[in-house]
C-alpha positions in Angstrom: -41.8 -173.6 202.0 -45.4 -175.0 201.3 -47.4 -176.3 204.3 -48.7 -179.8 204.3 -52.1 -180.1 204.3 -51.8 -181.7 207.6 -50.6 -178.5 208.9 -53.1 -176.6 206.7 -56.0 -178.3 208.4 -55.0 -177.5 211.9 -53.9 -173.9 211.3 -57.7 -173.6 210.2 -59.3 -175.2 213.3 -57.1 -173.2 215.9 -57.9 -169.9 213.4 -61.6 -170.3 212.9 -61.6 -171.2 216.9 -60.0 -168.2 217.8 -62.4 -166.5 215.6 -64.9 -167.8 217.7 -66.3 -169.4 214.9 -67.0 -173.7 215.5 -64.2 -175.4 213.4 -64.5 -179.7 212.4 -63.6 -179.9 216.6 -62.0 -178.4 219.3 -58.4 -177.8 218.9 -56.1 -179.4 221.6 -52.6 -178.0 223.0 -50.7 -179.1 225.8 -47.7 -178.6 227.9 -45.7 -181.5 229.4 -43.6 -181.8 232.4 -40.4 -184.5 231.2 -41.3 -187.0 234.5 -44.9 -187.3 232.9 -43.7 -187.8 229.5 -41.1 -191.0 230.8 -44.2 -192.4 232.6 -46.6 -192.2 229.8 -44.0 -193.8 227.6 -43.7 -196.4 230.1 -47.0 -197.2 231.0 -48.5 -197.1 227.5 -45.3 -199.3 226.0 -44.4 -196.7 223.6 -40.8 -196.0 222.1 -38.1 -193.6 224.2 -38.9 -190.8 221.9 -42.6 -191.1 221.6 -44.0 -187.4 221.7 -47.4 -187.3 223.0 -48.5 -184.4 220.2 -47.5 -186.0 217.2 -49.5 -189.5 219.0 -52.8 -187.4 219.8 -52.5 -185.3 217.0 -52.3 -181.6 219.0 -53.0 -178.5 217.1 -50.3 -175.9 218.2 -46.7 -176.3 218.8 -44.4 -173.0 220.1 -41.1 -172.2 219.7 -39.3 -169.9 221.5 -35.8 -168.1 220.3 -33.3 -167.4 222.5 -34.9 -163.8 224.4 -31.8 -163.6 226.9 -31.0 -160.4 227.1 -27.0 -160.9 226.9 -26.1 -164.1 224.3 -23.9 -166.2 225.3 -22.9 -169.7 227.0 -24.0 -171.1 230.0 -21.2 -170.6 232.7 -20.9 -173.9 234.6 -20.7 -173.0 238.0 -21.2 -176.9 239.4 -21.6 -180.1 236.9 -22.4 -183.5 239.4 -24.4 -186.6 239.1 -26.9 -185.0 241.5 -27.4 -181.7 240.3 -25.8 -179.1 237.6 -25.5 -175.2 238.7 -25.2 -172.4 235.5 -25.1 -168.8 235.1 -27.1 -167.8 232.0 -27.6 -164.9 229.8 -29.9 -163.4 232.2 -27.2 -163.0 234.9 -29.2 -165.5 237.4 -27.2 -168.1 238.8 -29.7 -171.3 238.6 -29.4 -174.5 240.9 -30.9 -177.7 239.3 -31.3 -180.4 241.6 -31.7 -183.3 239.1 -34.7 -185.5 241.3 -36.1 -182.1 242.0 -38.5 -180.7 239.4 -38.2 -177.1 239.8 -34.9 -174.9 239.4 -33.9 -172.7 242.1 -32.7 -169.4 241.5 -29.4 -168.4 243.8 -28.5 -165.4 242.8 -28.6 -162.3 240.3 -26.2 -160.0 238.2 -28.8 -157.5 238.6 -28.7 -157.0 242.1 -29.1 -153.2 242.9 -31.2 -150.7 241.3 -28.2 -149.0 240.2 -28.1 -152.0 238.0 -31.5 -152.5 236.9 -31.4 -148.3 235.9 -27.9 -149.6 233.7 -29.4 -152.8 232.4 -28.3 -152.8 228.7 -29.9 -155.1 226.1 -28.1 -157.2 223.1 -29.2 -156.5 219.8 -33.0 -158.5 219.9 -32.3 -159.2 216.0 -28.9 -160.8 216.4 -28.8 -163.8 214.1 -27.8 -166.5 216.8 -31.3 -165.6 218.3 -32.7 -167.7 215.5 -30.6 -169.5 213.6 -27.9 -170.8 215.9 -27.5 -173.7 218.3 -26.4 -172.6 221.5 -27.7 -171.8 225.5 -30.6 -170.1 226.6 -32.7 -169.6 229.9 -36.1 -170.4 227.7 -35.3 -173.2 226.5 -32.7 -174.5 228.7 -33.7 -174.1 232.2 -37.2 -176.0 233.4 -37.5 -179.4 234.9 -34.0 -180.1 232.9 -31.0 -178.4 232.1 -30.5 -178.2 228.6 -27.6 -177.1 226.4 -26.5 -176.4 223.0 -30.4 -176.8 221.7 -31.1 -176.8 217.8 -31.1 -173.5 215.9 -34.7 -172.0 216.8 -35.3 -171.8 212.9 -35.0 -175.5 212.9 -37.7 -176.2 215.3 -40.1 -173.8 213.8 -39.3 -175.8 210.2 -39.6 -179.3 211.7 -43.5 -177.8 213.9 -44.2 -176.5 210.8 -45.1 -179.7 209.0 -47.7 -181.1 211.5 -48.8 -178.0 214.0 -50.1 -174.5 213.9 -46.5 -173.1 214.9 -46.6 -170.3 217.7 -43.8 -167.7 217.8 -42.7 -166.7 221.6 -42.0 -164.3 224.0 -41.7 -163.3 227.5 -43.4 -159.7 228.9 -41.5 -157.9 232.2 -42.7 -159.3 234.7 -41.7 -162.6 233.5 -38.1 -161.1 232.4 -37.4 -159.6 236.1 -38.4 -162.9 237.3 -35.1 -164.1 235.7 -33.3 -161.2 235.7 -33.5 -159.7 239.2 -36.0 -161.9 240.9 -39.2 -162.0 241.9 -38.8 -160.6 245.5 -36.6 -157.8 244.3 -39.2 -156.7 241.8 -41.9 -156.5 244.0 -39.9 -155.0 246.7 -38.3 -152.4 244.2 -41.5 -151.4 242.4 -42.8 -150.6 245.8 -39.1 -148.5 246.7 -38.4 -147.3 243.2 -41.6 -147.6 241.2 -40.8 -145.4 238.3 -37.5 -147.1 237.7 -39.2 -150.7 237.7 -41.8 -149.0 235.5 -39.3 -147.7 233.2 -37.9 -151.5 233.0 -41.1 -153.0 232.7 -41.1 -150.9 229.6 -38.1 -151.0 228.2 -38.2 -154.7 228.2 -41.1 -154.8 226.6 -39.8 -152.5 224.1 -37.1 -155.6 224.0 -39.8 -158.0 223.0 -41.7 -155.9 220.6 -38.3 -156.2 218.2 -38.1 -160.0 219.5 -41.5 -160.4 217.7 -40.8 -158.6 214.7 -37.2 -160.5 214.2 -38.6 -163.7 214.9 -41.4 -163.0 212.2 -38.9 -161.9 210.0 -36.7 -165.1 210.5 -39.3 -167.4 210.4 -40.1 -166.3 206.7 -43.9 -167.1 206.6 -44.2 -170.3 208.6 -45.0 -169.0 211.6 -49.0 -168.9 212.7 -49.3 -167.3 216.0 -47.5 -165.3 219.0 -47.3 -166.5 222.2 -46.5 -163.8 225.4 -45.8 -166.1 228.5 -46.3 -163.5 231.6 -46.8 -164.4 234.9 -48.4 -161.3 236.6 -50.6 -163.1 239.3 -50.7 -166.0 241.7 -53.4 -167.7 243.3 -55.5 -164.8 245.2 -55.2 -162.2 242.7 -52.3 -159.9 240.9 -48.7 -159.7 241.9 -49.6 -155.8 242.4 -51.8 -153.7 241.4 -53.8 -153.6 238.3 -52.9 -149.7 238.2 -49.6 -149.9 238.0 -49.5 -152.8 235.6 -51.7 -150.7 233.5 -48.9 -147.8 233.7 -46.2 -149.3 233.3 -47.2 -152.7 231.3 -50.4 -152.8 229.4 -48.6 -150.3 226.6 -46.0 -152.9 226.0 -48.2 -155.7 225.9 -50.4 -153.6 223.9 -47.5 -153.2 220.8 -46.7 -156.5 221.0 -50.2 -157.6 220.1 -50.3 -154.5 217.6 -46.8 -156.1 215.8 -48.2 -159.6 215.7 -52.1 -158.5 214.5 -50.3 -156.2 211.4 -49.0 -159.8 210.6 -52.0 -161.3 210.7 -51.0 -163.7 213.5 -53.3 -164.1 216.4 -51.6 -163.8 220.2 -51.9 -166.2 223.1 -51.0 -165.4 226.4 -49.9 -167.3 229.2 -50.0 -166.0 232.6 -51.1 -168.5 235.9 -52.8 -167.0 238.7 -55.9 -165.3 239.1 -55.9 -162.5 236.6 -59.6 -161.8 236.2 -59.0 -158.3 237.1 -57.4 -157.3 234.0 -59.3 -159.8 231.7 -60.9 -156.9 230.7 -57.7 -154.6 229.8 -56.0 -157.6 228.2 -59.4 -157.9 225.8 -59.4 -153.8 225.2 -55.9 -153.7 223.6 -57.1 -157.1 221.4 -55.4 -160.1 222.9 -57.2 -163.0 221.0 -56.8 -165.7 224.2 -55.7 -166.7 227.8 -53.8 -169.6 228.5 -53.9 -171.7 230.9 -56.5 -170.6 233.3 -55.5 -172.2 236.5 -58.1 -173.9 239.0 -56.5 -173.2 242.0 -56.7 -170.0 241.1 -60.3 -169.8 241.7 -61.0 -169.6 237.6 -63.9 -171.6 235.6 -63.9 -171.5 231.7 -67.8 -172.0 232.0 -68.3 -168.9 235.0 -65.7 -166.8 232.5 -67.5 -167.6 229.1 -70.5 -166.4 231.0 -69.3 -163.5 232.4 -66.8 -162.9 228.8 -68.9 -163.9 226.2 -67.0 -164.3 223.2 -64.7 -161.3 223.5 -62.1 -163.9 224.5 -61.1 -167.1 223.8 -59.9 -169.5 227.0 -56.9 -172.0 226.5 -56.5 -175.0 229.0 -58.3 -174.8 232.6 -58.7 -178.6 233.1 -58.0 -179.5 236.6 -55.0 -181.5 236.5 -55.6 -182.2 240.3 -58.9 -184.1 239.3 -56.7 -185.6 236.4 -53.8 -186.9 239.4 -56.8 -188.0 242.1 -60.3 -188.3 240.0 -62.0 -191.5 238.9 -63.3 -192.2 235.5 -66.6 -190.6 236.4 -65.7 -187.7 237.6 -62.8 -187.3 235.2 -66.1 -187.6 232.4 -68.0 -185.1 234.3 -65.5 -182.6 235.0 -64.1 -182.5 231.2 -67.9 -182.7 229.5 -68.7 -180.1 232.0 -66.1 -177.7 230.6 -66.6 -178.2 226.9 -69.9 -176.6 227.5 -67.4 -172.9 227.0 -66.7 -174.4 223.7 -70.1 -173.7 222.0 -69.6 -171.0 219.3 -65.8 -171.5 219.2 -63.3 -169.6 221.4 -62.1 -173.0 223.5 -59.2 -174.7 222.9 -58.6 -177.8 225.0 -55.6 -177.9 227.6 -54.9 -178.3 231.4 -55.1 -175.8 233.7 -50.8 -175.6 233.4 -49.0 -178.1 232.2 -49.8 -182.2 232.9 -47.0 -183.7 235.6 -45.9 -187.1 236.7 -48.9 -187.5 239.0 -51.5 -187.8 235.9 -51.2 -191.9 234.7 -50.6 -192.4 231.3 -53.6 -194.6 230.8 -55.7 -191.7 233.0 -54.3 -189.1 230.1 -54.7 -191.3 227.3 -58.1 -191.7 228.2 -59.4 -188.0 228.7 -57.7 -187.3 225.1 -60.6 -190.0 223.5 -63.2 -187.9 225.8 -62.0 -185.0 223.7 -61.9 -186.7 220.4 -65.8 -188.7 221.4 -67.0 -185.5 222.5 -65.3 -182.6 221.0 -66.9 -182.5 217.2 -69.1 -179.8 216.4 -71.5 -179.8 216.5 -71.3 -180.2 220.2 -73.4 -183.4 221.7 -72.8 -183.1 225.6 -75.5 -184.8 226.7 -76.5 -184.7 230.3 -73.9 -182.8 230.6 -75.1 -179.8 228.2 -76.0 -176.7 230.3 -76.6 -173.1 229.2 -74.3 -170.6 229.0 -76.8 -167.5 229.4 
């Protein structure tokens, strides 16, 4: 299937970006939490199914396939006006409450090591991956339950016409996170570290094949990999950089590998502070890091300083300023940032995802900073500082 040129222009400016090369402007991407995208629709009097990356004109869109390791239905434990219950293919047994934004995880399958050493896989190039409708945790367990979503090959068609269309999948830590918890994997790679490092890489093993089927599937129209892993919080890693460099980094490593023999640069997602393995994640060739949070202690200009352009940032716009600032500051902050955009590498974003507490008109009006100030070449200003 041809691309439109529409699509054609965009995979060039997030390409020659991550190139580190200066594109027409600065490619945007976003993440949106549903409340936000009801009150933007609402405050700027747009239609029920306005979607705020076709009306700003985003760069990337990303498609995950279904990546549970066992594929099949959601079991309905409790279905209510107030909140739904499921059990999904990753054996966790997820509470929704419906006013509440974030899930809560009750319980796992996987709840001994005796288990985790037995965990077996389904096939990670089983057709209904990719081109069936059905349930899965990515895709149907956030800030909404959703079920029986369209094939993933029909998403990837449909992004395909207007975006730079990412590829996804999860790394191990993220996987135990659904699959045995986060407090059991921490306390178990501390009990049993070489059998959570033997899961750690057998699930990436898992994902390798999950990039390589979904390349496969997607015939072509896919432009880019994202790996969403969550290895660090606020203060620093989950644990330690050694044994994530055991028992991860090879993983994490082949899936790049897979993606580059494509030609498809990788993104990857992980919150937290993870500046010390910036340096590992650029050694086995990761081309950028998304979304680098600021509570996390991270600064896109500090990290182009101390990175240079062996990496290219994604996001880190203080979505707290975005909920609280004034017009001034929200200028000043945002002009401040675009500074790490000189010579490429930046790719405009918040520092997670944008929630119900950023206005509509406050959004609107950061994404006409970004279009005013974002051409290349770059004219900041006052607010143009050096980057040596």
């Amino acid at each position: 299937m041809p691309r439109t040129l529409r699509a054609r222009t965009k995979i060039e400016r997030v390409r020659t970006a991550l190139r580190h090369d200066e594109p027409d402007r600065i490619p945007l991407a976003e993440v949106y939490w549903t409340d936000f995208l009801e009150r933007w629709r609402r405050e700027l009097a747009l239609p029920h199914d306005a979607d705020p990356k076709h009306y700003y004109d985003l760069d990337i869109d990303i498609a995950t396939p279904n990546l549970d390791p066992h594929v099949r239905p959601f079991e309905i434990l409790k279905d209510s006006a107030g909140e739904t219950t499921v059990r999904t293919g990753f054996g966790a047994v997820v509470r929704k409450v419906h006013e509440i934004p974030m899930p809560h995880y009750m319980a796992f399958d996987t709840d001994s090591i005796d288990k985790v050493r037995s965990f077996r896989f389904d096939d990670p190039w089983d057709d209904r991956r990719y081109f069936a409708r059905g349930d899965d945790h990515l895709s149907g367990v956030g800030d909404r339950i959703a079920r029986d979503v369209d094939p993933w090959i029909d998403r990837v068609r449909a992004m395909s016409a207007d975006f730079a269309t990412f590829g996804g999948v999860i790394e191990a830590n993220e996987f135990m996170t659904r699959s045995i918890g986060q407090a059991n994997a921490l306390l178990w790679m501390g009990l049993y570290p070489d059998d959570i490092g033997c899961f750690a890489e057998r699930i990436n093993a898992f994902m390798t094949e999950a990039i390589k089927a979904q390349i496969d599937a997607a015939g072509g129209l896919l432009d880019g990999i994202l790996i969403a892993g969550d290895v660090a919080y606020t203060n620093g890693m989950l644990f330690s950089p050694d044994y994530w460099r055991k028992h991860f980094k090879p993983g994490v490593k082949a899936m790049i590998e897979v993606a580059h023999d494509h030609g498809l640069p990788v993104l990857m997602h992980a919150c937290g502070d993870m500046r010390a393995i910036l340096d590992d994640l650029v050694e086995i060739g990761l081309d950028a890091i998304h979304p680098l949070e600021c509570k996390a202690g991270q600064d896109v200009v500090d990290l182009r300083r101390r990175m240079g352009h062996r990496l290219a940032f994604v996001g880190n716009h203080d979505v707290e300023i975005w909920a609280h600032g004034d017009r001034q500051q929200l200028k000043a902050c945002t002009l401040r940032k675009l500074n790490a955009a000189k010579g490429g590498g930046c790719i405009f974003g918040a520092d997670h995802s944008v929630p119900s507490n950023v206005s509509g008109e406050t959004y609107d009006y950061l994404i006409g900073l970004v279009r005013e100030y974002g051409n290349y070449p770059l004219q900041l200003g006052d607010a143009d500082i050096p980057l040596a």
